[in-house]
Structure formats: C-alpha cells, structure tokens
N, C-alpha and C positions, 0 to 999 in steps of 0.2 A: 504494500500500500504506500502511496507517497505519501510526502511529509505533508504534504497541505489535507491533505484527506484527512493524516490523524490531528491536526491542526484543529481540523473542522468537528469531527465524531469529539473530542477530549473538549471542543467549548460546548457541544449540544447535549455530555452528560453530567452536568450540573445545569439541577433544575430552578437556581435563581437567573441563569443566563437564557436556559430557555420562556422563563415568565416574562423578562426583558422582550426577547423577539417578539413575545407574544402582544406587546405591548406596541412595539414597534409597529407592528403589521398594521393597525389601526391607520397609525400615522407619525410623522418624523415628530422627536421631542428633544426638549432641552436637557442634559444633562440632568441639571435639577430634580426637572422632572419624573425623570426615571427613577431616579432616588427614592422621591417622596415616600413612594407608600412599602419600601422597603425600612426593616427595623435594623438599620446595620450604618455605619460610615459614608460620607458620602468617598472617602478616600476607595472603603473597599470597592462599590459599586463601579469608580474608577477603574480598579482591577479587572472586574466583571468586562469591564466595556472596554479596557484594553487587548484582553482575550477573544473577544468579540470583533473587534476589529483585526488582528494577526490573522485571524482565521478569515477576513473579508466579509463576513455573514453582517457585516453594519459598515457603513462608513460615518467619519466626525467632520463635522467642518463647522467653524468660527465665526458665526453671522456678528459681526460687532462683539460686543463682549461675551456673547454666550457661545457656549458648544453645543450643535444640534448631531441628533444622532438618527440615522436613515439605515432603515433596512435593506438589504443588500440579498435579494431572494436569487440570484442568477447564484451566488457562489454555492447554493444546496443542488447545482445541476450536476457539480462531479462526482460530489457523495451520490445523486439520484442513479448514476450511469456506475457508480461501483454496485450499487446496492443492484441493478437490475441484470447483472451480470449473473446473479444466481437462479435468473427467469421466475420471481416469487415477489418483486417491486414493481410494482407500478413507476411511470417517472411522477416526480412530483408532483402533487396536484395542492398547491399555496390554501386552501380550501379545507382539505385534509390533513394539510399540516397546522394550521390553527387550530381546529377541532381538536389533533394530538397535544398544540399545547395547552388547552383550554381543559384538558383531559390530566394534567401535568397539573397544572394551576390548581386544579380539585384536590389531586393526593398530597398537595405541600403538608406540611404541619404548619399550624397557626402563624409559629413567629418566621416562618420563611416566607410564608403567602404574603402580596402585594396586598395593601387595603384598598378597598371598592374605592371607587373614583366618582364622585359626585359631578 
C-alpha cells in the first residue's frame, strides 16, 4: 500500500477526525469552528486538522485572519480504487459516506461527541 493511502486509512480511524469530515461535508468552516463543540484544546483539534490535511482529505487556507477548512472529497478516490480492488467496494458514493459518519457520530461516547449545533 502506498504511503498516502496509509496516510489516509490512519486519519479516517480516529473517530474525532472522522466527526470533523462529517462536519465539513455540510460546508467549509472556520477553525474555530470546528473546535467549538469539541470538549478538548483548540491546540489539539489543531492536531486533528493537521493530520487531516497531510492526508489531503481537507485543505486550510487564511481568509484575512481566520483559517477556513474545506473538505477535500476527491482525495477518498485512491483509498475508493484500493478498496475496490477486492470487487466487494463500491466506489465512493459522498452520500454513503456521510451516512457512515453520521453512523460514527452515534457510537462516540459523550465526551468525544461534537455538541448539536443550534
């Protein structure tokens, strides 16, 4: 397997980075943001989105003094073409993968789950 694949598979299993995506797919946000309804640093979250981005699955960029963070769906097309190599994957379908993390979101424990977003 290349290194961007494990790159990719080692940020999508931790399921605070996959709640992140999940958040993302909505629409691009501010660092901040992303934070908010996380019970944790914003330094760590930093972490979070640094490993996220190495792996390409987000890109950041600096609108004046904030950092906005955009999801980055084409980069789950290599992982989609490993995985279908076994003829048992479908390729991605962005739809399904929400669902999956929304499905992720469910089994957190309390203090890893994002809080509802008013």
């Amino acid at each position: 397997m290349s290194a961007l694949l494990d790159i990719t598979f080692a940020a999508l299993a931790d399921p605070t980075r996959r709640a992140i995506l999940s958040m993302l797919l909505e629409d691009d946000m501010a660092v901040t943001d992303v934070a908010e309804p996380f019970a944790m640093s914003l330094a760590a979250i930093s972490k979070h989105l640094g490993v996220l981005t190495a792996a390409g699955l987000i890109s950041q960029e600096k609108r004046g003094r904030v950092k906005w963070c955009k999801l980055e769906p084409d980069a789950l097309r290599a992982a989609s073409v490993w995985m279908a190599g076994f003829g048992q994957m479908e390729p991605v379908d962005l739809d399904a993968f929400e669902a999956f993390l929304d499905r992720e979101l469910a089994s957190l424990p309390a203090e890893a789950e994002p809080a509802p977003q008013s």
